[in-house]
ChimeraX commands (.cxc) that place a marker at each C-alpha (Angstrom):
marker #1 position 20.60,-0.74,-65.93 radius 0.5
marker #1 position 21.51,-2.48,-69.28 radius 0.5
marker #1 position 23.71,-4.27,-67.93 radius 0.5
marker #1 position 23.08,-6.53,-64.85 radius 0.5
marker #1 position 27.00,-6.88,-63.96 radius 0.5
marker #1 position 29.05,-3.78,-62.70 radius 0.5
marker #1 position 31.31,-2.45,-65.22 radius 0.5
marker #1 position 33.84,-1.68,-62.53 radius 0.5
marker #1 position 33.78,-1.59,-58.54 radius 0.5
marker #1 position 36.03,-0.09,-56.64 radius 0.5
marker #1 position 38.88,-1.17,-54.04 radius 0.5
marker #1 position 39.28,-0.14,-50.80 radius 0.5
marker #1 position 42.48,-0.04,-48.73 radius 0.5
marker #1 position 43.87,-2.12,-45.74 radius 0.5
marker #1 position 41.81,-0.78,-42.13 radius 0.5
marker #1 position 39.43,1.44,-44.54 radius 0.5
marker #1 position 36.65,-0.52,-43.52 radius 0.5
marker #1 position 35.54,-3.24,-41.23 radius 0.5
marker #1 position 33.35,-5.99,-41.64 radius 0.5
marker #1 position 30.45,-6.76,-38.72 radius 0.5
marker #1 position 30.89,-10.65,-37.65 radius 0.5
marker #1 position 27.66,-12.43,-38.40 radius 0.5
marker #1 position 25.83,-10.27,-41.00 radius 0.5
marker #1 position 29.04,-9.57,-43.10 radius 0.5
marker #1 position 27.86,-5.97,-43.42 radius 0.5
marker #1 position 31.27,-3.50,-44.58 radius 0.5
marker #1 position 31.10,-0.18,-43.09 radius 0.5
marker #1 position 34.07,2.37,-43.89 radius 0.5
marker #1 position 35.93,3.74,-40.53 radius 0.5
marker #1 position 35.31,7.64,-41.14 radius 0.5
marker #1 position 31.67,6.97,-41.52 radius 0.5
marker #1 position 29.43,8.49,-38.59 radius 0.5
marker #1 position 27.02,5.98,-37.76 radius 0.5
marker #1 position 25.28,6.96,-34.62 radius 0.5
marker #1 position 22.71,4.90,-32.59 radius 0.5
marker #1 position 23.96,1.36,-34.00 radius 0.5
marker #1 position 21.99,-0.12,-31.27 radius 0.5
marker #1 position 18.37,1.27,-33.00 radius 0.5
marker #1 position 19.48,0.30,-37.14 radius 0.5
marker #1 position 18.86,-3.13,-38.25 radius 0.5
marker #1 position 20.28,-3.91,-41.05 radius 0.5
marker #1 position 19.88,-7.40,-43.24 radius 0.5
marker #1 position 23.25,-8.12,-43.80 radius 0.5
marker #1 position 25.92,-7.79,-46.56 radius 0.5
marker #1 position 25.42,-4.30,-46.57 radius 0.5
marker #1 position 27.74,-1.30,-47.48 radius 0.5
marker #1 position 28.32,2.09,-45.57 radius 0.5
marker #1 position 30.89,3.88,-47.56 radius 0.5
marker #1 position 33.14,6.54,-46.27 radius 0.5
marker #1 position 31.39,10.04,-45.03 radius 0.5
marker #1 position 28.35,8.57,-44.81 radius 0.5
marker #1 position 25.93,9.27,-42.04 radius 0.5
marker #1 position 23.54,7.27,-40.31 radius 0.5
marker #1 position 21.23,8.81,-37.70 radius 0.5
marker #1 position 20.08,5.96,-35.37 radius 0.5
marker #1 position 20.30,8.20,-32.45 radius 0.5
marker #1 position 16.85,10.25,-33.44 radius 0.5
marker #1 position 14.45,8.63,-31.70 radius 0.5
marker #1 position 14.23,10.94,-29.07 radius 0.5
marker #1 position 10.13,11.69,-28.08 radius 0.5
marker #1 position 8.98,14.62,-26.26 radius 0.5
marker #1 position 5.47,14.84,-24.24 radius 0.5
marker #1 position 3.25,17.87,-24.45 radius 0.5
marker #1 position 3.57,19.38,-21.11 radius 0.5
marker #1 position -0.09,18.86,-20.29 radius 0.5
marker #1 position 1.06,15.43,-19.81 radius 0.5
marker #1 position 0.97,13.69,-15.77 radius 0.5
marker #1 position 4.51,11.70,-15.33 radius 0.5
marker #1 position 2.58,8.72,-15.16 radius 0.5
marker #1 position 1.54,9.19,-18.69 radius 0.5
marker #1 position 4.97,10.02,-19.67 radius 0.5
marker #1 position 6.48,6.52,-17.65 radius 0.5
marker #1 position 4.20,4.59,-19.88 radius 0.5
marker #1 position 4.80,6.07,-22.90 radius 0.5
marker #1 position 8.49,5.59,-21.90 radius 0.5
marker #1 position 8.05,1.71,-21.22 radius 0.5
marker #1 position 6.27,0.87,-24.51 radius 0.5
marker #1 position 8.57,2.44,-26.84 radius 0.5
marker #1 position 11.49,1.05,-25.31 radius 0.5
marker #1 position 14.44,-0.45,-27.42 radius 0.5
marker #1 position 13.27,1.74,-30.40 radius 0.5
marker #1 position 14.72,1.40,-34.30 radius 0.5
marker #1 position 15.55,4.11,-36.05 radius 0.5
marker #1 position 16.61,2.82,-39.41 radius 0.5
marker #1 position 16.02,-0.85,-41.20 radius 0.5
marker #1 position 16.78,-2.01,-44.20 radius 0.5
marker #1 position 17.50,-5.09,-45.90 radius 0.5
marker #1 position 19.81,-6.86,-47.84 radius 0.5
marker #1 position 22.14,-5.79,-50.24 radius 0.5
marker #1 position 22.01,-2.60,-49.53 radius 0.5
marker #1 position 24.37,0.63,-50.52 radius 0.5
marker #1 position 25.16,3.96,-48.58 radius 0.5
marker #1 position 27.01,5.54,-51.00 radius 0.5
marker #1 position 30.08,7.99,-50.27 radius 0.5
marker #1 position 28.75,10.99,-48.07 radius 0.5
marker #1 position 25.24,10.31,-47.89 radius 0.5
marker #1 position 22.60,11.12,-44.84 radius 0.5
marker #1 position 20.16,9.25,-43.87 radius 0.5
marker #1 position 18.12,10.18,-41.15 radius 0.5
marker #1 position 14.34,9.94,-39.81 radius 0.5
marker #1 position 12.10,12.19,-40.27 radius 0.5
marker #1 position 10.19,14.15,-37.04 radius 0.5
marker #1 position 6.65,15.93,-37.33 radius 0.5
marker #1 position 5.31,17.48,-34.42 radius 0.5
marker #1 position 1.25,16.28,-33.71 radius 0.5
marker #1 position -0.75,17.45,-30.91 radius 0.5
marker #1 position 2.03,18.54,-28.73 radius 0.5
marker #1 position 3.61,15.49,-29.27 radius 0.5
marker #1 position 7.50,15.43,-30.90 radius 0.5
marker #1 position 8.25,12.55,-32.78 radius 0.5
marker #1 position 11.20,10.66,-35.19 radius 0.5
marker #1 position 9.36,8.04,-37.54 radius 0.5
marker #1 position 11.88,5.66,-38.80 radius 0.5
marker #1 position 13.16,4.92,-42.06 radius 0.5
marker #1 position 12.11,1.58,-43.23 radius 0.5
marker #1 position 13.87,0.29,-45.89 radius 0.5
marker #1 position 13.96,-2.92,-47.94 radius 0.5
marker #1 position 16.17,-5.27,-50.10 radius 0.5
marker #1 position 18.53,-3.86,-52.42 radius 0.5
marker #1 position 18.52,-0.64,-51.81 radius 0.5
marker #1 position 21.11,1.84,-53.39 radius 0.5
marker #1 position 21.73,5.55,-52.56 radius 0.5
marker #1 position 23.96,7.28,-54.16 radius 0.5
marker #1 position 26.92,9.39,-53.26 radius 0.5
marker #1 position 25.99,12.75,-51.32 radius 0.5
marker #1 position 22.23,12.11,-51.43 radius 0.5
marker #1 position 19.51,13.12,-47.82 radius 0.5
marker #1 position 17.42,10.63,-46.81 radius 0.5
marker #1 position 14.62,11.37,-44.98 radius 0.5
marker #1 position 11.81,8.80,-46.08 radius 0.5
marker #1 position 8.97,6.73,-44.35 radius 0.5
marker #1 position 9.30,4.14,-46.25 radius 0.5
marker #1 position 11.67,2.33,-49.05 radius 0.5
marker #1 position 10.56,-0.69,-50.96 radius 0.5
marker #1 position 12.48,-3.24,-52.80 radius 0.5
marker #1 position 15.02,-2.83,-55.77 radius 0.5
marker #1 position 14.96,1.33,-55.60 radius 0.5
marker #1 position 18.14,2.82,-57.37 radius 0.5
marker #1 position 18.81,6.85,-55.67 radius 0.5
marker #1 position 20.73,8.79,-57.42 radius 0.5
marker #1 position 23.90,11.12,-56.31 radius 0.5
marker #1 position 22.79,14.40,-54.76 radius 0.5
marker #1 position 19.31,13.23,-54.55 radius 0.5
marker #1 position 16.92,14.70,-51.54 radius 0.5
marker #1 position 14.43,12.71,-50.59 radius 0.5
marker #1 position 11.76,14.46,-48.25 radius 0.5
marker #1 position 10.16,14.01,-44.78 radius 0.5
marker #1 position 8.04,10.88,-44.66 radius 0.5
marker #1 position 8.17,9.88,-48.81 radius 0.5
marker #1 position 7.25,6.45,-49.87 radius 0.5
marker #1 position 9.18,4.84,-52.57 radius 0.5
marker #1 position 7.68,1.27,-53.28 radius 0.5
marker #1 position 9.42,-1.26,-55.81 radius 0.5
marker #1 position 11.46,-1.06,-58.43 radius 0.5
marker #1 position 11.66,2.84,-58.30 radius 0.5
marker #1 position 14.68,5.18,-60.34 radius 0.5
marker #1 position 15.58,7.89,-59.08 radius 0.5
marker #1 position 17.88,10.08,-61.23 radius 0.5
marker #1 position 20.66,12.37,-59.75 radius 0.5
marker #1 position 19.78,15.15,-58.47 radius 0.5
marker #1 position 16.14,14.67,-58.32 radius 0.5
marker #1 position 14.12,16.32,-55.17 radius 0.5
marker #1 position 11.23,14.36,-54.12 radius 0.5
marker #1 position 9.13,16.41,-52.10 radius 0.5
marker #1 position 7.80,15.79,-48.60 radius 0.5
marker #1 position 5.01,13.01,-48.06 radius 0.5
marker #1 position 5.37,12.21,-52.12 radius 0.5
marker #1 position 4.27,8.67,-53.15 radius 0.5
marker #1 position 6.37,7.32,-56.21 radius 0.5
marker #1 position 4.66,4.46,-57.64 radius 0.5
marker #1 position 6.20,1.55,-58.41 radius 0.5
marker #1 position 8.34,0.72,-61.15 radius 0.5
marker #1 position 8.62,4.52,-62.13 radius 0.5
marker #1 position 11.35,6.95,-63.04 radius 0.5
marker #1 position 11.69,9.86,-61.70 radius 0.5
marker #1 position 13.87,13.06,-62.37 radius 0.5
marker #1 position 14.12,17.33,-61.65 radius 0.5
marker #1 position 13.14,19.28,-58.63 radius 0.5
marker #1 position 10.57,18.57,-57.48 radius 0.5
marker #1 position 10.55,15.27,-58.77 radius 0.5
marker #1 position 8.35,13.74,-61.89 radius 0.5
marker #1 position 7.46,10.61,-63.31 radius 0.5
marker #1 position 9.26,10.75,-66.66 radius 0.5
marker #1 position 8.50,6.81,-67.53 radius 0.5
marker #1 position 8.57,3.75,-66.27 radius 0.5
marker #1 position 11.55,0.98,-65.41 radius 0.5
marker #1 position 12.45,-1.70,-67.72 radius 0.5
marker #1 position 10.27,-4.99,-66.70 radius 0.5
marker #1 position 13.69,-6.83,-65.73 radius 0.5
marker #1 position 14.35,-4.00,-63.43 radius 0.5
marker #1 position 14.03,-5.42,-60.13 radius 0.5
marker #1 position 15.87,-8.58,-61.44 radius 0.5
marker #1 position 18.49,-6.97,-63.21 radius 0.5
marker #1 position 18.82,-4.72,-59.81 radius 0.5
marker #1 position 19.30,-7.46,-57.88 radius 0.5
marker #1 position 21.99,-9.21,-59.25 radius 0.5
marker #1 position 23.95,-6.31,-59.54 radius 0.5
marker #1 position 23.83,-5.32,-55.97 radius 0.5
marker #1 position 24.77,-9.11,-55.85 radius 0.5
marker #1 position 27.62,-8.19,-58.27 radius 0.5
marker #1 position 28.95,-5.23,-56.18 radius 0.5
marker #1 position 29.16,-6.55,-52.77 radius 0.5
marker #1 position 30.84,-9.84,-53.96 radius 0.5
marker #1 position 33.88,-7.22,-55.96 radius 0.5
marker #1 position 33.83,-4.56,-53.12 radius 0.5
marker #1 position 37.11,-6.26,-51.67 radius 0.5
marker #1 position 39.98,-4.90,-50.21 radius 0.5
marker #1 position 42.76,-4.12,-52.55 radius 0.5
marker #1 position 45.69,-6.33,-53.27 radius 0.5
marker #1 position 48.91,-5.29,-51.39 radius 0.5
marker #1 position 51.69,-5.04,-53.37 radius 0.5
marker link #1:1,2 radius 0.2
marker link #1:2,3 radius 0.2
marker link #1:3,4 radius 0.2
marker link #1:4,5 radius 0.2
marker link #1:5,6 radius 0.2
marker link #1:6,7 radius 0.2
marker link #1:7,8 radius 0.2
marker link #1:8,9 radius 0.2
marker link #1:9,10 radius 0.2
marker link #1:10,11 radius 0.2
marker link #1:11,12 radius 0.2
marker link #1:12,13 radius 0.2
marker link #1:13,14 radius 0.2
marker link #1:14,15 radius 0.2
marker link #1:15,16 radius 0.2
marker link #1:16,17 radius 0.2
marker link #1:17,18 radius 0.2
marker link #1:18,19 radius 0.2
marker link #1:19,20 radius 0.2
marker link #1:20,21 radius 0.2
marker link #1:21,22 radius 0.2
marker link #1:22,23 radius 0.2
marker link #1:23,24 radius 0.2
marker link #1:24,25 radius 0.2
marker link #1:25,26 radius 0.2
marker link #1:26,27 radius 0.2
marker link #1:27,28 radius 0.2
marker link #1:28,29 radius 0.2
marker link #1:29,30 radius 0.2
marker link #1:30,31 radius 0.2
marker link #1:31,32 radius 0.2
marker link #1:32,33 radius 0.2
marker link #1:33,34 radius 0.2
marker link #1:34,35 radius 0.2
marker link #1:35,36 radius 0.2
marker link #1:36,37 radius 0.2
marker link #1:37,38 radius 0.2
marker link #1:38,39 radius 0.2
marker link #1:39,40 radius 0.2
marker link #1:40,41 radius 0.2
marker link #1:41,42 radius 0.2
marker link #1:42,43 radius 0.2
marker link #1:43,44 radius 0.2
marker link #1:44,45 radius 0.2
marker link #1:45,46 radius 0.2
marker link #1:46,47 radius 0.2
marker link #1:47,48 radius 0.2
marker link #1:48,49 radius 0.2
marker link #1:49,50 radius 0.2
marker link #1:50,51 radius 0.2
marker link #1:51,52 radius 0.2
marker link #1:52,53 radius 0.2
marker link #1:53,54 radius 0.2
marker link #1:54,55 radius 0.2
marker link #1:55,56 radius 0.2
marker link #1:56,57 radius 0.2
marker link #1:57,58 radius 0.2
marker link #1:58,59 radius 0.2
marker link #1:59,60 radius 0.2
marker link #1:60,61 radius 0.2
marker link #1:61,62 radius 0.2
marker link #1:62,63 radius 0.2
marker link #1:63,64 radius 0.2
marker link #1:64,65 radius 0.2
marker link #1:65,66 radius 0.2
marker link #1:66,67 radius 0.2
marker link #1:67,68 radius 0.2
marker link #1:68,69 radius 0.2
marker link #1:69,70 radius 0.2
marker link #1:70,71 radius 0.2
marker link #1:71,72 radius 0.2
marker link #1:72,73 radius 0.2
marker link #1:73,74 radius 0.2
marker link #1:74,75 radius 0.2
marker link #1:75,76 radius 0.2
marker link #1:76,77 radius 0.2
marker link #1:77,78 radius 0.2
marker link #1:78,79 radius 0.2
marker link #1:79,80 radius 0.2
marker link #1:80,81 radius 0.2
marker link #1:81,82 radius 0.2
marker link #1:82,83 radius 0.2
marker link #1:83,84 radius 0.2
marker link #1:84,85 radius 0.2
marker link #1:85,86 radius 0.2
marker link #1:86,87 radius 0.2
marker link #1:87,88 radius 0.2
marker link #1:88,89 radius 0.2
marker link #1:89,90 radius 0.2
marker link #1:90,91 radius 0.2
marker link #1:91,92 radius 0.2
marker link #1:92,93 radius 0.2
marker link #1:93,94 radius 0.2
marker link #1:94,95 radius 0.2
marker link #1:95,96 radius 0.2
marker link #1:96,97 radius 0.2
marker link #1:97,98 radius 0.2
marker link #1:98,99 radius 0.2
marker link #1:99,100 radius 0.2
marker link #1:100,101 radius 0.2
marker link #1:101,102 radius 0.2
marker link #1:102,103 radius 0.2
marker link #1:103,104 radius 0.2
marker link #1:104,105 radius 0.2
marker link #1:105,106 radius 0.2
marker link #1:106,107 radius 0.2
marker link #1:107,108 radius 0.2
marker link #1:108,109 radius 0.2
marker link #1:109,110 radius 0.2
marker link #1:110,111 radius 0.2
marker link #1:111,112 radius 0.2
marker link #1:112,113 radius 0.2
marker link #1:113,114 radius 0.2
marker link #1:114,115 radius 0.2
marker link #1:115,116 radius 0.2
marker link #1:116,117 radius 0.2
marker link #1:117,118 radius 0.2
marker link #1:118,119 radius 0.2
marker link #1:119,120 radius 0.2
marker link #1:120,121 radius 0.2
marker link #1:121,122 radius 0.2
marker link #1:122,123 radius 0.2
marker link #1:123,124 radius 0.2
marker link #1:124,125 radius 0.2
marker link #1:125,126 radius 0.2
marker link #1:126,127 radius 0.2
marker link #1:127,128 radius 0.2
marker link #1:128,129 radius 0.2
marker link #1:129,130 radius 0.2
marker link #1:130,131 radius 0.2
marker link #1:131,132 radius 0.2
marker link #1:132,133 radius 0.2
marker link #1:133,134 radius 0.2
marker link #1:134,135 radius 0.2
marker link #1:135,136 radius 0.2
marker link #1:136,137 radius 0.2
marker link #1:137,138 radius 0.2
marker link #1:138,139 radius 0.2
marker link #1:139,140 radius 0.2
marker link #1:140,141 radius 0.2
marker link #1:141,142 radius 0.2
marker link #1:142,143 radius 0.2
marker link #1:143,144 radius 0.2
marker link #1:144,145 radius 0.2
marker link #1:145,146 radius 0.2
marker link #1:146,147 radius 0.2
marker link #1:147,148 radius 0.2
marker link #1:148,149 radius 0.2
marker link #1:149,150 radius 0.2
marker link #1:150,151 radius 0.2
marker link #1:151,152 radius 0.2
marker link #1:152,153 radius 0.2
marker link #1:153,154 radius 0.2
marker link #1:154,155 radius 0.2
marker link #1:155,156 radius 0.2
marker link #1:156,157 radius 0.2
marker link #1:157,158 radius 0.2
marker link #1:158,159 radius 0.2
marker link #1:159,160 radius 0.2
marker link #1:160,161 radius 0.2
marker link #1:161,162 radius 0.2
marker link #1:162,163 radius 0.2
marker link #1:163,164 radius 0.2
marker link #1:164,165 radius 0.2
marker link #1:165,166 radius 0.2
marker link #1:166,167 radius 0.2
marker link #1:167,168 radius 0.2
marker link #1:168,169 radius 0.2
marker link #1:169,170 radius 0.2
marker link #1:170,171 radius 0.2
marker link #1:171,172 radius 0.2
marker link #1:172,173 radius 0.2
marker link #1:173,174 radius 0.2
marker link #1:174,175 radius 0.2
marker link #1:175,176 radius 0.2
marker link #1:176,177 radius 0.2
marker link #1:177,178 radius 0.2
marker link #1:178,179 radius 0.2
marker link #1:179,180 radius 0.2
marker link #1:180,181 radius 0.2
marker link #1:181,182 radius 0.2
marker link #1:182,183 radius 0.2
marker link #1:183,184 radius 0.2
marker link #1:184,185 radius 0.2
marker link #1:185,186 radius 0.2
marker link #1:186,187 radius 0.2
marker link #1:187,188 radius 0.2
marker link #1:188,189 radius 0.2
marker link #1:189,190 radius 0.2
marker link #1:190,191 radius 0.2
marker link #1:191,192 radius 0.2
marker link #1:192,193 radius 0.2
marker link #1:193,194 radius 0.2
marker link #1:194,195 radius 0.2
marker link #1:195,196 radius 0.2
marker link #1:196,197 radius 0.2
marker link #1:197,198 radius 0.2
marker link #1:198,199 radius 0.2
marker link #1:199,200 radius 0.2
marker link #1:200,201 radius 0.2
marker link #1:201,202 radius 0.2
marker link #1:202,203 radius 0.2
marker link #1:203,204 radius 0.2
marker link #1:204,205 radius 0.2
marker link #1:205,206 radius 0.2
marker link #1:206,207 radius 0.2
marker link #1:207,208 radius 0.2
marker link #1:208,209 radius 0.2
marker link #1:209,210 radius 0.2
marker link #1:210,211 radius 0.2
view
């Protein structure tokens, strides 16, 4: 992170991706993005090619003890659910998952979204399966992230790094290996530095130049 500005960014070809009217968000053609209706995303985001986003799990399933009247009301309040947030800026890199997280608790089967927020990258071929994001968090390729972690600001995550489930990483921490340590802490120009290259890439993450 030396360098705020992207040494390169790459291209993309004619019809390889679309971009969503309104929020300006680019998301590649082969990705499988399922449940768009329950992800909110901040706009002038990226979904690169493979990638896979699991809005569809937010599927609940009452204990059979249950009365149906019990079940209709659970069924009205958690109507028009979201799976997956995040906010600006953010990156899904090439082949990525993410996906919420379900625990089972007192008979009761439940997703818990991901909640992510501004300028958020994950790298190429990394699983997803957090609580919670915070701002300015760099993943890794080939990272796993387990059920229901907590990232908070201006968290590094190197490749291949396994953060176990229910971690907390602390912010403005590095971490690295399976299962994940701290092995230091971020620059204090991180976030800013962060920030303007996610800036950086969307603005040069253009369709290439016929010839």
């Amino acid at each position: 992170m030396a360098n705020p500005v992207n040494d390169t960014v790459p291209t993309y070809n004619a019809g390889e991706y679309i971009t969503t009217t309104g929020m300006a968000n680019r998301v590649a053609r082969n990705a499988r993005v399922y449940g768009s209706s329950n992800i909110m995303m901040g706009g002038k985001c990226i979904i690169h090619t493979h990638a896979i986003i699991r809005g569809d799990l937010t599927r609940r399933e009452k204990a059979e003890s249950e009365t149906s009247a019990e079940k209709t009301r659970d069924i009205r309040s958690s109507s028009a659910p979201v799976a997956i947030t995040c906010g600006r800026y953010c990156v899904f890199g090439d082949s990525c998952v993410v996906r919420p997280a379900y625990k089972v608790y007192k008979g009761l089967f439940s997703f818990y979204p991901v909640r992510m927020g501004h300028h958020v990258h994950i790298g190429a071929g990394s699983i997803v399966e957090s609580a919670v994001i915070g701002d300015h968090v760099e993943i890794g390729r080939n990272c796993i992230l387990g059920k229901l972690s907590v990232l908070k600001d201006s968290i590094r995550i190197l490749d291949g790094a396994v953060v176990p489930p229910g971690t907390v990483l602390t912010s403005g921490t590095v971490w690295a290996g399976s299962p994940a340590k701290c092995i230091g802490d971020v620059a204090e120009s991180f976030a800013e530095q962060h920030e303007i290259r996610s800036k950086d890439y969307y603005m040069r993450f253009k369709e290439a130049p016929r010839a």
